[in-house]
N, C-alpha and C positions, 0 to 999 in steps of 0.2 A: 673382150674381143681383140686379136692381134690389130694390128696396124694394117697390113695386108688384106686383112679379110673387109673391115670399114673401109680401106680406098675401094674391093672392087663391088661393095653395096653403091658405092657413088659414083661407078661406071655405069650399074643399072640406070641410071636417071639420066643417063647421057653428061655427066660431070666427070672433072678431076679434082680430085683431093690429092693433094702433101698433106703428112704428117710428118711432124717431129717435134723432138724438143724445144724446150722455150730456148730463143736464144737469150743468154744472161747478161746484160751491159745495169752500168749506173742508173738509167734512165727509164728502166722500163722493168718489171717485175711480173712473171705470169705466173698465178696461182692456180695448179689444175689445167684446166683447158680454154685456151683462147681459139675464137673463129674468127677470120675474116674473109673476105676474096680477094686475090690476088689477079695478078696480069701478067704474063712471061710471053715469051712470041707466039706461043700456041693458041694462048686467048687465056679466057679468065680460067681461075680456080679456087675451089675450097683450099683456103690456109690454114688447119688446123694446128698448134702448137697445146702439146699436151707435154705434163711431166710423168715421168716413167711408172711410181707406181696409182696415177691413176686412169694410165691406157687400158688397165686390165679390164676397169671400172665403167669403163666409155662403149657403147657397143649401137646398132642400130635398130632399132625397135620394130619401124614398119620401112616397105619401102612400094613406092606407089609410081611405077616405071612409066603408064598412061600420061599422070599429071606430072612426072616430072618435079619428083617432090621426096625426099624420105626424115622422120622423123632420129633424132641422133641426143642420146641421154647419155650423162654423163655422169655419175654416183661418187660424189663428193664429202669429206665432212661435215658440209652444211647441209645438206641433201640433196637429192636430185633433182638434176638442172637436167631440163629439153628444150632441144633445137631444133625447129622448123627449115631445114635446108631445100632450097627449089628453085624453081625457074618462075620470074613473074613477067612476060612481056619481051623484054630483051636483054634481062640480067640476070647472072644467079644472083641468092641471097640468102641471109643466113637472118632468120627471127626466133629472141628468148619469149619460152611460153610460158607462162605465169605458173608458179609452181601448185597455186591453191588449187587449180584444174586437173580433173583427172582423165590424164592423157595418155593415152597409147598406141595412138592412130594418126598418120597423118590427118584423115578428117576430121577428130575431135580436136588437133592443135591449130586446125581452119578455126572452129568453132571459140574454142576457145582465146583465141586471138581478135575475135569479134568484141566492140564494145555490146555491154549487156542490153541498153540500149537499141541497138542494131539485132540481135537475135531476141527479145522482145518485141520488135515490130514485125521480124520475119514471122513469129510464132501467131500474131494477132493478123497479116495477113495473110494467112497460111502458105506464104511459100513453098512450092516443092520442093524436097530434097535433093534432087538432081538442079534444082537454081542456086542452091545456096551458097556455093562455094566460086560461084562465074563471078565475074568484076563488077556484073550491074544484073541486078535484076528488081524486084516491084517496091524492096525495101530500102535499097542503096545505091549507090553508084560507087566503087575504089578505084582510087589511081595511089600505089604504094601503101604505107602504112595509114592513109587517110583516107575514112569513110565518107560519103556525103551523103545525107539524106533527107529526101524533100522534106519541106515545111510543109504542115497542112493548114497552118493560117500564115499568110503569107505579108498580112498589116500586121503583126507585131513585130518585122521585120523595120528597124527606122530607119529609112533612106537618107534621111538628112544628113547619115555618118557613113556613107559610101566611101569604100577608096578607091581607089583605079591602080589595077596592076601592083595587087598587093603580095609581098610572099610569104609563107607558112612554113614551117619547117622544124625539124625535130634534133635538136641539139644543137652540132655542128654538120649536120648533112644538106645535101643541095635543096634548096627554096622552090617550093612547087609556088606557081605565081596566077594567081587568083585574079581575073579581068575585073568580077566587083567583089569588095567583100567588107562586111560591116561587123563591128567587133560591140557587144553590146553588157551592161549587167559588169556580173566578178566585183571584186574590189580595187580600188582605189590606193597603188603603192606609185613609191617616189623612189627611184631609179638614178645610180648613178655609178662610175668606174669601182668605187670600195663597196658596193650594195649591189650586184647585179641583180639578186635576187630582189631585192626594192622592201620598203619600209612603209607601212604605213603611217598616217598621218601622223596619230601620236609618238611612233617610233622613232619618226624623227624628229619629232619635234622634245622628245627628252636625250637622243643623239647629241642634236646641238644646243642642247641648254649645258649640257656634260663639257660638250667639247665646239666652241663657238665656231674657232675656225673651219669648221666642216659646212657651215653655210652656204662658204665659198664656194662647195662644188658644184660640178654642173648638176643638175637635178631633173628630172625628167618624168612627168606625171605620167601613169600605164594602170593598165587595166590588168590582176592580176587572177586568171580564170574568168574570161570572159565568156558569154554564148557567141558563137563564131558563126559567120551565114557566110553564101558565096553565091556568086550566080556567075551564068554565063562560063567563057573558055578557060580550065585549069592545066598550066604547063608544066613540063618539068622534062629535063633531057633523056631521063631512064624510063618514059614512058610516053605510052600514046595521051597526045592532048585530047580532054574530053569536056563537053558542051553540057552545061546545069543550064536546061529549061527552066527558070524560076528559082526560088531562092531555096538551098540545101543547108540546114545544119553540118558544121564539121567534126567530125570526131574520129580521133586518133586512135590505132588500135590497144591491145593494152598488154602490150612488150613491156611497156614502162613500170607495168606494176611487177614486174620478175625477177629475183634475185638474182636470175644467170644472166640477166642482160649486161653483166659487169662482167661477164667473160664474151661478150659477143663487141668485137672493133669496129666490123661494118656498120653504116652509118649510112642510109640510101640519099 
């Protein structure tokens, strides 16, 4: 699909898209196609940077002008990579869909973008299909890429490890800030500036039998994959703040599992 023809599928949804070339410096290397949003005086936009011969390869599959949403695949070496482009609240946004889904619709890259979790519960309460894709309805509640969903025993939840005004967040993107939230369960690593990803016990502890002076570092006990609960008011500046009556499981959508998410910059 030309270049022209994909900017004016993105005019359908009330969007602008750029396309072009990667730009080429030391610093940064784009393989195929990168998404981000940008900002210019007119307001935001899709930043697309593609390389020449795989613009041919890139085309737009669905486009859903109502919801303000069109699905955008991109036929790579590696395979094909989809991207959920849309309007969530008061930002476009651009999310990688997990390739093992079979996507062709912007509603199946709704779905698919769901933890299993999440469309497991809609399926056991029987959610209607016209709720399932709204921010909150009987099986969850979303504000951005994090789902919440009530607790049905709400004492396995342990109070004793409350935080106040804690925040959540996904890589390097802005901190949704959670009024209570208790982090529970996962394992047990040790965290420090050369280990962000953290070590467990034994890890490090044959670390610094190897290498003594590493004791010295700072060290910092975490919980790696914990069950995450939240209640009450969750914030974040790209969205409406929203109120968990009683304690919500967290879970994050599942972008992370996508090999295109290595072409997608934006970061909410």
């Amino acid at each position: 699909m030309g270049m022209h023809q994909i900017e004016r599928q993105f005019t359908r949804i009330g969007a602008r898209a750029k396309i072009h070339p990667p730009v080429v410096n030391r610093w940064t290397k784009v393989e195929g196609v990168s998404i981000d949003i940008g900002n210019d005086a007119e307001g935001e936009f899709f930043d697309i940077s593609v390389e020449r011969p795989v613009l041919a390869e890139t085309r737009v599959l669905d486009v859903q002008p109502s919801l303000r949403h069109l699905l955008l695949m991109s036929d790579q070496d590696d395979g094909k990579h989809k991207f959920l482009c849309g309007h969530d609240e008061r930002h476009w946004f651009v999310a990688a869909v997990p390739e093992r889904a079979a996507v062709s619709t912007v509603k199946t890259a709704f779905e698919a973008l769901k933890p299993p979790a999440v469309r497991s519960l809609e399926n056991r309460l029987g959610v209607k299909p016209r709720k399932r894709n709204r921010r909150r309805n009987e099986a969850f509640v979303r504000q951005g890429e994090w789902f919440f969903v009530p607790v049905e025993n709400p004492g396995l939840v342990d109070e004793r490890w409350v935080l106040r005004n804690e925040p959540i967040a996904r890589g390097g993107g802005k901190p949704h800030i959670c009024e209570e939230l208790v982090r529970q369960g996962g394992q047990l690593v040790y965290v420090s500036s050369q280990h962000p990803n953290g070590l467990t016990e034994g890890q490090r502890r044959r670390l610094i039998s190897r290498k003594p002076e590493l004791r010295h570092l700072h060290w910092v006990a975490q919980r790696r994959n914990p069950s995450v609960f939240v209640r009450g008011r969750v914030r974040h500046p790209d969205h409406k703040t929203i109120i968990l009556n009683g304690w919500h499981q967290v879970m994050m959508n599942t972008e992370n599992e996508s090999l295109a998410m290595r072409h997608v910059a934006f970061i909410d």
